[in-house]
C-alpha positions in Angstrom: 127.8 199.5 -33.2 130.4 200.4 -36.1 129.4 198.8 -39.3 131.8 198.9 -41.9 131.3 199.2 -46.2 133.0 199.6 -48.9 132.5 201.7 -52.2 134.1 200.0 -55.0 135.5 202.8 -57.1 137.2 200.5 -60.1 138.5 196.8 -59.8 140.5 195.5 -63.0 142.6 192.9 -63.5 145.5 193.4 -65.8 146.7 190.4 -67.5 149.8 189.9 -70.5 149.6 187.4 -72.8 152.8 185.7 -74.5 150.3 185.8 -77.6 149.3 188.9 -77.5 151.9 190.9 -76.0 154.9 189.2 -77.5 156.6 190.4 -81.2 158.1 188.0 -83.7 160.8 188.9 -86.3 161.2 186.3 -89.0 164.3 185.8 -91.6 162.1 183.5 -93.9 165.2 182.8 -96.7 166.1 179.3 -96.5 169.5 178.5 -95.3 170.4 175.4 -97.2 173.6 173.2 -96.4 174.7 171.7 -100.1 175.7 167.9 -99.9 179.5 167.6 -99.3 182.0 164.7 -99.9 185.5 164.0 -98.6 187.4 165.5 -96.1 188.1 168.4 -95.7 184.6 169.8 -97.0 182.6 172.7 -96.6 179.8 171.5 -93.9 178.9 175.4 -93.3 175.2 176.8 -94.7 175.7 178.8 -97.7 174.3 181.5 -95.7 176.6 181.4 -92.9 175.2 183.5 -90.2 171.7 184.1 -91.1 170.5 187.2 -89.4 167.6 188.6 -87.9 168.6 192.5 -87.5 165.9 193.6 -84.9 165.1 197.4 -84.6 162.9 198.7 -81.7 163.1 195.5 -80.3 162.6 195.2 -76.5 165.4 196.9 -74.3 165.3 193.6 -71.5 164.3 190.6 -72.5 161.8 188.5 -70.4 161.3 185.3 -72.4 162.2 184.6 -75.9 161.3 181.9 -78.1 163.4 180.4 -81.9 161.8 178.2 -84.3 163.3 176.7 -87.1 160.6 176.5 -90.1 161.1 173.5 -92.6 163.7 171.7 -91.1 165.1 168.2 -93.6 167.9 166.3 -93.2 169.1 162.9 -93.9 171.0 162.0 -90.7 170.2 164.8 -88.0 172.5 163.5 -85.2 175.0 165.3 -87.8 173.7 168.9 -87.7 174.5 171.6 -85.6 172.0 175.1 -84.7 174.1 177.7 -82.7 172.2 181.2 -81.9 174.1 184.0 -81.2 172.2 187.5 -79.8 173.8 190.6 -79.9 175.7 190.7 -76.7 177.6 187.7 -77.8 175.7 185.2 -75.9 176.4 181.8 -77.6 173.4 179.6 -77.2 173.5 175.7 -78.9 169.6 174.8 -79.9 170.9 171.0 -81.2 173.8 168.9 -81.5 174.0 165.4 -82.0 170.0 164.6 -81.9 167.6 162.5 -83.9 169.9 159.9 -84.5 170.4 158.7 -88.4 166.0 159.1 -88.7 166.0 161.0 -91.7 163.4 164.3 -90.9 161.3 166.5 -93.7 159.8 169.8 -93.3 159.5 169.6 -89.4 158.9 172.9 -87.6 161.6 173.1 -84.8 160.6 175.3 -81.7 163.0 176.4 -78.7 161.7 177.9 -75.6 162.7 178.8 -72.0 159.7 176.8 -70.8 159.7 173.7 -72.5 160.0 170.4 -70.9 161.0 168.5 -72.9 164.3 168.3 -75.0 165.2 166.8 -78.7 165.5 162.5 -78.6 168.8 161.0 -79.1 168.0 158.6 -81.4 165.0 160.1 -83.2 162.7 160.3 -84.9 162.3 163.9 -84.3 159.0 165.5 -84.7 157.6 169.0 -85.0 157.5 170.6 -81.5 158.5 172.9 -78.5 161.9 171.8 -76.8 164.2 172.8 -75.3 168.0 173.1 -76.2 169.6 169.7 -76.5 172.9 168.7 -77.4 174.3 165.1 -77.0 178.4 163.7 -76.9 181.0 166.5 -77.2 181.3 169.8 -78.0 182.1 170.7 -81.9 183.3 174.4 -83.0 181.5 176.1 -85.4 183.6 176.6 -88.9 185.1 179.5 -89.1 183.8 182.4 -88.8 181.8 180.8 -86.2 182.5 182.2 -82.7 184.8 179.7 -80.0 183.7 177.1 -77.5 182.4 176.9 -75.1 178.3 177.3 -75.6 175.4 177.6 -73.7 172.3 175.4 -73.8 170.1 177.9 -71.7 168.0 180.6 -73.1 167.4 181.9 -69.4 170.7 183.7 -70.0 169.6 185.7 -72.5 167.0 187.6 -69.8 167.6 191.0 -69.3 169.6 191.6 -72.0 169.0 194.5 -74.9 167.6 192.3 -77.9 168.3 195.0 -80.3 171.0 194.3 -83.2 172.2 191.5 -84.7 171.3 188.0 -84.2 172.8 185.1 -86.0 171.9 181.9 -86.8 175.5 179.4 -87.4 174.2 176.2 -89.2 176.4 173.3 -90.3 177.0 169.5 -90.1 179.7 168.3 -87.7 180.7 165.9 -90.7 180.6 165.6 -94.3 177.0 164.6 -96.2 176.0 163.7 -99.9 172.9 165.1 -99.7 171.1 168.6 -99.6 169.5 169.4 -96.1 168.0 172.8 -95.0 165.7 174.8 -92.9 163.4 175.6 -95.6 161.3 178.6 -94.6 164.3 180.2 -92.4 163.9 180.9 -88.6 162.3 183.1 -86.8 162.5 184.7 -83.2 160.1 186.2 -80.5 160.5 188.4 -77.6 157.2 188.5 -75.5 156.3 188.7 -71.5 155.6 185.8 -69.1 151.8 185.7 -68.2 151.4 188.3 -65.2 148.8 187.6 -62.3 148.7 190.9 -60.1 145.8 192.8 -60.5 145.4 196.9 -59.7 142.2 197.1 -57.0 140.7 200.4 -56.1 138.3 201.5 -53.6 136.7 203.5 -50.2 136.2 202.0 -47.0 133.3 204.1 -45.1 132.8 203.9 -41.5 129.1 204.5 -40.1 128.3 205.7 -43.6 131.6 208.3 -43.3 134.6 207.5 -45.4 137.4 206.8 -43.0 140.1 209.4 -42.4 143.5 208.1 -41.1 144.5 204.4 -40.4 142.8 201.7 -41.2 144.2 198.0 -42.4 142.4 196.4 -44.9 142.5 192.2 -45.4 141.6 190.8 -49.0 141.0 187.1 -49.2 140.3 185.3 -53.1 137.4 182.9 -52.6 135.6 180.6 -54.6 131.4 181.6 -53.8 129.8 184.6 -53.3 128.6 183.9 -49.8 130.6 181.5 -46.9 129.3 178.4 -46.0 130.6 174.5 -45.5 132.6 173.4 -47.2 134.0 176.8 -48.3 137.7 177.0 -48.4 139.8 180.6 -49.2 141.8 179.9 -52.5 144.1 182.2 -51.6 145.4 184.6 -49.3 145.1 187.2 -47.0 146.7 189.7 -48.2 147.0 192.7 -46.0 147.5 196.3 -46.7 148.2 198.8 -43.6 147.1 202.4 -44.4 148.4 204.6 -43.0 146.6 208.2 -44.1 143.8 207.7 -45.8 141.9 210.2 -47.1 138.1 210.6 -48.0 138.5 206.6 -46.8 140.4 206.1 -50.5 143.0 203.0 -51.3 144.8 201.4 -54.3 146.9 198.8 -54.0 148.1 195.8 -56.0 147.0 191.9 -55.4 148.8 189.0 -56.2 147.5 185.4 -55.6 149.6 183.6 -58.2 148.1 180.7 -59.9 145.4 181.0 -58.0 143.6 183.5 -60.3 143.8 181.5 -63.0 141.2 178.9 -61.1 138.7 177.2 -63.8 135.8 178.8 -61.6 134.1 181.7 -60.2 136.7 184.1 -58.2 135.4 186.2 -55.3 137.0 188.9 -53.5 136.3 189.0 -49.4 137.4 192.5 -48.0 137.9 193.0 -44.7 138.5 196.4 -42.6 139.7 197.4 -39.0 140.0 201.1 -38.3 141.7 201.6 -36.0 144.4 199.3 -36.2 143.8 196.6 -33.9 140.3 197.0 -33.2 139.4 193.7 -35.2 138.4 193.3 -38.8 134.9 193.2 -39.9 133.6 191.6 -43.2 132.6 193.8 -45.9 129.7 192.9 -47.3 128.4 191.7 -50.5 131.8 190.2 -51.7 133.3 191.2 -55.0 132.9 189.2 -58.4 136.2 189.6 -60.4 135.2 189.0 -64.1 138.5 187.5 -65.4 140.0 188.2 -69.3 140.2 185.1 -70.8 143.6 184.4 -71.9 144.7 183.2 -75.2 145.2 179.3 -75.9 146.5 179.1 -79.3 145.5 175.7 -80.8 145.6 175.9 -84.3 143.2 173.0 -85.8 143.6 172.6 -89.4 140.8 171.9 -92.2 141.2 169.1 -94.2 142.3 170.9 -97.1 144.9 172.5 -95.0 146.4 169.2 -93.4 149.8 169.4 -94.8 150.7 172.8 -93.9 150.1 172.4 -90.3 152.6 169.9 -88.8 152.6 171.8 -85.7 148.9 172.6 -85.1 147.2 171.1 -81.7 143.7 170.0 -81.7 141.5 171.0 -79.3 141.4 167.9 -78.1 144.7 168.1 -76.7 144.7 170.8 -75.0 144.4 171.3 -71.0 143.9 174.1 -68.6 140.9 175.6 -71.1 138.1 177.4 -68.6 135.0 175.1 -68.4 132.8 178.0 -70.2 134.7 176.7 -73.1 131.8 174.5 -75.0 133.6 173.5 -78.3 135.4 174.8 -81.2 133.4 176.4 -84.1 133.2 173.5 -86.8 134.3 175.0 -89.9 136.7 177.9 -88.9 139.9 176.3 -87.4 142.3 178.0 -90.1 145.7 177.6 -90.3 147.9 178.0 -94.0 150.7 179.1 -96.0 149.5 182.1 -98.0 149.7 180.9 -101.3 150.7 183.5 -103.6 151.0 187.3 -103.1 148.7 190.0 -101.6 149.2 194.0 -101.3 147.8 196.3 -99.6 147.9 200.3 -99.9 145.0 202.0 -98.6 141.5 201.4 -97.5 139.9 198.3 -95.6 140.4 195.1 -97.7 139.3 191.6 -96.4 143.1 189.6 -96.6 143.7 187.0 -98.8 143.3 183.4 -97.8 142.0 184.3 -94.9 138.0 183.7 -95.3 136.1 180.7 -94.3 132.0 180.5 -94.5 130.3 178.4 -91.7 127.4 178.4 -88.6 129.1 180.2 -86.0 126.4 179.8 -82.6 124.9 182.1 -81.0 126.3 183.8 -78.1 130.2 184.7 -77.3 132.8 183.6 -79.2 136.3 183.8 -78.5 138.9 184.0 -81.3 142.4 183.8 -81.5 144.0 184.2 -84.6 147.9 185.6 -86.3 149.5 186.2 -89.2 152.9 187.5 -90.6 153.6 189.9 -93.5 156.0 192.3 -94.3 155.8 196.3 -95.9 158.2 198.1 -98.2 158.7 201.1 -96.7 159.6 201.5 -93.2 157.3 203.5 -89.9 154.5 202.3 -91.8 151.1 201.6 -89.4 148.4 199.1 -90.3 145.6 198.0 -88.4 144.3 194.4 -88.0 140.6 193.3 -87.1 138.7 189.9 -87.0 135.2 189.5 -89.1 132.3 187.9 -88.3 129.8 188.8 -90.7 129.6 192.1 -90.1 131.1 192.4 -86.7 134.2 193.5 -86.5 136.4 192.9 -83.3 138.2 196.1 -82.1 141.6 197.0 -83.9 145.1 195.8 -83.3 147.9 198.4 -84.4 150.9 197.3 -85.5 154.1 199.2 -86.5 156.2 198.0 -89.4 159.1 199.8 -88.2 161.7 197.9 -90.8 161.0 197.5 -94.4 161.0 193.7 -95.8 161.2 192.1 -92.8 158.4 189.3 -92.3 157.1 190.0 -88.9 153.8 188.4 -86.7 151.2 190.2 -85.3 148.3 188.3 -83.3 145.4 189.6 -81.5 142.4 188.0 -78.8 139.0 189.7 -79.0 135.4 188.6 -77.5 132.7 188.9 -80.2 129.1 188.9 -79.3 127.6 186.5 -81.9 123.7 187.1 -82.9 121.2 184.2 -84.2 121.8 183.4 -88.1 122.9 181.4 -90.5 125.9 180.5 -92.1 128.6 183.6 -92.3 131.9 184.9 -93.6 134.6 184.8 -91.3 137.7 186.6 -92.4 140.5 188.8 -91.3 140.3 193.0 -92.3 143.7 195.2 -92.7 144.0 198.9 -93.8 147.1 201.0 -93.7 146.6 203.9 -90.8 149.9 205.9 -92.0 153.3 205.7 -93.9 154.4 204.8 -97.3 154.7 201.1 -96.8 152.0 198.7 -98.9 151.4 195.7 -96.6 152.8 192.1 -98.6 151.6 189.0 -97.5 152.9 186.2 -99.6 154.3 182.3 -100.0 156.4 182.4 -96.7 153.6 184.1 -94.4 151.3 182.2 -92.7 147.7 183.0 -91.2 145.9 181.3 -88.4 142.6 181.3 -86.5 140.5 179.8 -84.0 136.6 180.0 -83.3 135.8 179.1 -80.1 132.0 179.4 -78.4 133.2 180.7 -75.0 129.4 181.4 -73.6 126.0 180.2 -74.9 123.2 182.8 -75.0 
């Protein structure tokens, strides 16, 4: 009898995060529209475009994302947000929303997968929507490019973001009173969560590895063993080689949503060499040890509350893995830096960032981001989470302009010993260039503390 097994040389899932992979440029100078009275009157923003020059920027975009920071006005159905990338794609974010609810210091986000767009008669509220626009069409004031505009980001896919982008804000009539984006806009160019995975191994045949064709069937289930009541979660998927050699294969899976199941995930492999002859079940089935992906959910402190009007408590969010047991108390962070920080050289614990609290035993996941800026371009710094005196591994980033208020964000998985109470705290020191990191009044930092798995 032919028995069948298979050497698992290296199985790894590869996995990109819109949090982790994507990069965020930020224009942070408010663009204020002064009250106006009679007509005609100037309705335009005294900064009229505001731009976001982006440099090094991705060369095809995937999925983008704008947010207005700080948004007031007195009567919203009467302003007007028209973005406008480099290519001269015209896209409309609002017209005609919110009604005559007068809005303060709301944080206005615009995304490709939002489901939701802008009311029509308000109030609006801080949020993800998407681009909404209500009655006709008005033309921005000169030198505002010509009808007509799009209310779809999905055509801005594919396209170089590098260059220019503008921001055209106005009223479509006159106002007697200030209203603004406060903290200016910013935009972010990141990937869509990928769910193939890379999967290498040898198939052996009587204990010899095969040589020549052989098909080989993969099947994502949800146990280690079969039994009743056991149904495949996905698949199969079934790859024909060929000319094997020394009984060696790689190949690429892809179950879809199915590998983001809230459970355990198995892999059956199958094998039939020759071609035809009938597959046999490899035995023992393979565990695949998912990455956790990122759920940002800010959850501010008390002291913290009126900086975060567009934080999500844990308590709202779904789709978190059952491992999940509860957030850290104490070290849910999210602020507006406060005053100013610099950086030049060695490691130095960042500003505003510390909290002290009991952080459990076992594994913890954290999520956390900030935004700063450097003053001399090419400048490198690297980015770590504390725990005590863990330290979760680096994240690189590249200041590639000078002055421009950019995010970077990072994911890690700390192993979390017995104790007491702790520092918790985000760690920055300048790996090469010129450039001293700033961090000050328009940046922002944000974590969570999450205990993923107890001890």
């Amino acid at each position: 009898m032919c028995r069948f097994k298979l050497f698992v040389a290296a199985a790894m899932l590869l996995y990109a995060s819109t949090h982790t992979m994507g990069q965020t440029y930020v224009n942070s100078a408010p663009v204020l529209i002064p009250a106006a009275f009679g007509v005609p009157a100037d309705t335009r923003a005294t900064v009229y475009p505001s731009l976001i020059p982006i440099l090094n920027g991705p060369t095809q975009i995937e999925r983008v994302t704008v947010t207005l920071h700080g948004v007031t006005h007195l009567s919203p159905d009467r302003l007007n947000v028209l973005l406008v990338s480099p290519a001269g794609k015209k896209i409309q974010l609002m017209r005609s929303t919110g009604g005559t609810a007068s809005i303060a210091n709301v944080t206005l986000t615009f995304a490709t997968e939002a489901t939701t767009g802008l009311p029509l008669s308000g109030p609006i509220v801080s949020g993800m929507y998407t681009p909404t626009v209500f009655g006709s069409a008005h033309a921005a004031p000169s030198p505002g490019p010509a009808l007509p505009y799009s209310t779809d980001l999905f055509t801005l896919q594919g396209n170089n973001a590098n260059g220019n982008w503008s921001l055209y804000v106005w009223n479509s009539e006159a106002l007697g009173a200030d209203s603004s984006i406060a903290f200016g806009w910013s935009i972010t160019f990141s990937r869509p969560m990928q769910t193939s995975f890379s999967y290498q191994g040898v198939v052996r045949k009587d204990g010899q590895p095969i040589a020549g064709a052989a098909n080989v069937r993969f099947t994502l289930q949800p146990s280690e063993t079969s039994g009743a009541g056991n149904v495949a979660l996905a698949g199969p998927i079934v790859r024909a080689f060929a000319n094997l050699e020394k009984g060696l294969f790689s190949t690429d899976l892809d179950f879809g949503g199915a590998i983001m199941e809230n459970q355990e995930l198995w892999l059956q492999i199958e094998a039939e060499s020759p071609p035809g002859s009938g597959f046999v079940s490899l035995e023992p089935r393979t565990r695949l040890a998912i990455v956790p992906q990122a759920a940002r959910a800010m959850k501010a402190t008390t002291a913290d509350v009126a900086d975060v009007a567009n934080s999500v408590p844990w308590s709202g969010v779904t789709g978190i893995p059952p491992q999940v047991l509860s957030p850290v108390s104490g070290f849910g962070l999210n602020k507006r830096h406060t005053g100013q920080f610099t950086n030049g050289g060695p490691q130095t614990s960042l500003t505003d960032s510390g909290s002290q609290g009991t952080v459990p035993e076992g594994t913890v996941l954290v999520n956390w981001s900030l935004s700063a800026f450097t003053t001399f371009p090419s400048t490198v710094y690297s980015f770590r989470f504390r725990i005590g005196q863990i330290l979760s591994d680096p994240v690189v980033f590249s200041f590639n302009t000078a002055n421009v208020h950019q995010t970077i964000s990072g994911c890690a998985m700390m192993n979390v010993p017995a104790g007491g109470a702790v520092n918790v705290d985000i760690v920055t020191e300048r790996v090469s260039g010129l450039g001293t990191l700033n961090y000050d009044f328009n940046d922002n930092v944000g974590y969570t503390v999450v205990l993923f798995k107890a001890p």
